[in-house]
C-alpha positions in Angstrom: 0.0 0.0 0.0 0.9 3.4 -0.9 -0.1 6.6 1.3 -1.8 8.9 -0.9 -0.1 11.5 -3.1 -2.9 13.8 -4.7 -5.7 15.9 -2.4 -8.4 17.9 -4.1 -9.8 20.8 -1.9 -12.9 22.4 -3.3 -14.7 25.2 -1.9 -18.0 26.6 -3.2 -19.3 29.6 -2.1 -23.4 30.3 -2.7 -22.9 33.2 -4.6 -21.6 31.1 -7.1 -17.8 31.6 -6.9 -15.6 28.6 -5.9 -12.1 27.6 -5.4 -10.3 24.3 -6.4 -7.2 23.8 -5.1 -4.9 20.5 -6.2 -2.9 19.7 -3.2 0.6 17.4 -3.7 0.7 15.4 -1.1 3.8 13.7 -2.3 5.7 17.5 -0.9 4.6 16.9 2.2 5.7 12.6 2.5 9.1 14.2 1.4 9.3 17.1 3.8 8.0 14.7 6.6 9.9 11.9 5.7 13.3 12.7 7.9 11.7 13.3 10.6 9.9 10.1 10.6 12.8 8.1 9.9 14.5 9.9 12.9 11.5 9.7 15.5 11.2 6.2 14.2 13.5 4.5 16.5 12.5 6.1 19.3 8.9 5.4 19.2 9.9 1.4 18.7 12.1 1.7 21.8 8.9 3.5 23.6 6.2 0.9 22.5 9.0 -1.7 23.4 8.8 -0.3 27.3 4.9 -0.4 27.1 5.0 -3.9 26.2 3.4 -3.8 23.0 4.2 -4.8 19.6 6.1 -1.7 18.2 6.7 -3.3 14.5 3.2 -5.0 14.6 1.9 -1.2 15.7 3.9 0.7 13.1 2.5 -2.2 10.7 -1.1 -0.7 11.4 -0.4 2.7 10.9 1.4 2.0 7.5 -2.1 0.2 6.8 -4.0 2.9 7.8 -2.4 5.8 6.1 -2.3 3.4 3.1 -6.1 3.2 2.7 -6.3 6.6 3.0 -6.5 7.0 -0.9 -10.3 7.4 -1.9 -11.1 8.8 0.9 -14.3 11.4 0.1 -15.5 14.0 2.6 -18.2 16.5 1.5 -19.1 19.4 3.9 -22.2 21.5 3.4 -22.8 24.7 5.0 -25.4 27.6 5.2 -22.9 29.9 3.1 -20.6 27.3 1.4 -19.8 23.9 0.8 -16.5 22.1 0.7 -15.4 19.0 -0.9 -12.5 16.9 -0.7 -11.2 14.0 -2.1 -7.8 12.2 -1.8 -6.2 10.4 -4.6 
Protein backbone atom coordinates (compact mmCIF):
# COMPACT_ATOMS: atom_id res chain seq x y z
CA UNK A 1 0.00 0.00 0.00
CA UNK A 2 0.95 3.44 -0.89
CA UNK A 3 -0.08 6.56 1.25
CA UNK A 4 -1.85 8.91 -0.85
CA UNK A 5 -0.13 11.52 -3.13
CA UNK A 6 -2.90 13.77 -4.66
CA UNK A 7 -5.67 15.91 -2.43
CA UNK A 8 -8.43 17.89 -4.06
CA UNK A 9 -9.84 20.83 -1.94
CA UNK A 10 -12.90 22.37 -3.31
CA UNK A 11 -14.73 25.18 -1.90
CA UNK A 12 -18.00 26.57 -3.21
CA UNK A 13 -19.28 29.63 -2.10
CA UNK A 14 -23.39 30.27 -2.72
CA UNK A 15 -22.85 33.24 -4.63
CA UNK A 16 -21.60 31.14 -7.05
CA UNK A 17 -17.80 31.57 -6.85
CA UNK A 18 -15.60 28.63 -5.86
CA UNK A 19 -12.06 27.57 -5.41
CA UNK A 20 -10.30 24.32 -6.40
CA UNK A 21 -7.22 23.81 -5.07
CA UNK A 22 -4.85 20.50 -6.19
CA UNK A 23 -2.89 19.69 -3.20
CA UNK A 24 0.58 17.45 -3.66
CA UNK A 25 0.69 15.45 -1.07
CA UNK A 26 3.82 13.65 -2.30
CA UNK A 27 5.71 17.52 -0.93
CA UNK A 28 4.59 16.86 2.21
CA UNK A 29 5.71 12.60 2.55
CA UNK A 30 9.07 14.18 1.36
CA UNK A 31 9.32 17.10 3.80
CA UNK A 32 8.03 14.68 6.55
CA UNK A 33 9.93 11.93 5.68
CA UNK A 34 13.35 12.73 7.89
CA UNK A 35 11.70 13.34 10.60
CA UNK A 36 9.86 10.09 10.57
CA UNK A 37 12.81 8.06 9.94
CA UNK A 38 14.49 9.95 12.90
CA UNK A 39 11.47 9.67 15.51
CA UNK A 40 11.18 6.18 14.17
CA UNK A 41 13.45 4.47 16.49
CA UNK A 42 12.51 6.09 19.33
CA UNK A 43 8.94 5.44 19.23
CA UNK A 44 9.86 1.43 18.74
CA UNK A 45 12.10 1.74 21.83
CA UNK A 46 8.94 3.47 23.58
CA UNK A 47 6.18 0.93 22.50
CA UNK A 48 8.99 -1.74 23.44
CA UNK A 49 8.75 -0.25 27.26
CA UNK A 50 4.92 -0.37 27.14
CA UNK A 51 4.97 -3.93 26.22
CA UNK A 52 3.40 -3.75 23.02
CA UNK A 53 4.22 -4.77 19.55
CA UNK A 54 6.10 -1.67 18.24
CA UNK A 55 6.69 -3.32 14.46
CA UNK A 56 3.18 -5.00 14.63
CA UNK A 57 1.89 -1.17 15.74
CA UNK A 58 3.93 0.73 13.13
CA UNK A 59 2.50 -2.19 10.67
CA UNK A 60 -1.07 -0.71 11.44
CA UNK A 61 -0.41 2.66 10.95
CA UNK A 62 1.37 2.03 7.54
CA UNK A 63 -2.07 0.16 6.82
CA UNK A 64 -4.04 2.93 7.81
CA UNK A 65 -2.38 5.81 6.07
CA UNK A 66 -2.27 3.41 3.07
CA UNK A 67 -6.10 3.17 2.74
CA UNK A 68 -6.25 6.56 3.03
CA UNK A 69 -6.53 6.95 -0.88
CA UNK A 70 -10.30 7.40 -1.92
CA UNK A 71 -11.06 8.83 0.95
CA UNK A 72 -14.25 11.40 0.10
CA UNK A 73 -15.52 14.02 2.63
CA UNK A 74 -18.18 16.51 1.46
CA UNK A 75 -19.13 19.43 3.93
CA UNK A 76 -22.22 21.49 3.38
CA UNK A 77 -22.76 24.68 5.03
CA UNK A 78 -25.40 27.58 5.24
CA UNK A 79 -22.91 29.86 3.05
CA UNK A 80 -20.63 27.29 1.39
CA UNK A 81 -19.83 23.90 0.80
CA UNK A 82 -16.54 22.08 0.74
CA UNK A 83 -15.43 19.04 -0.87
CA UNK A 84 -12.55 16.93 -0.67
CA UNK A 85 -11.23 13.97 -2.12
CA UNK A 86 -7.82 12.20 -1.75
CA UNK A 87 -6.23 10.37 -4.57
Amino acid sequence: MMPPLLARLQIVRRDGRHLRLWLPLFLFWLIALPFVIVALPVVIVILALMRRRPFAVVAAYWRVLGAMSGIEVELNGRRSSLALHVY
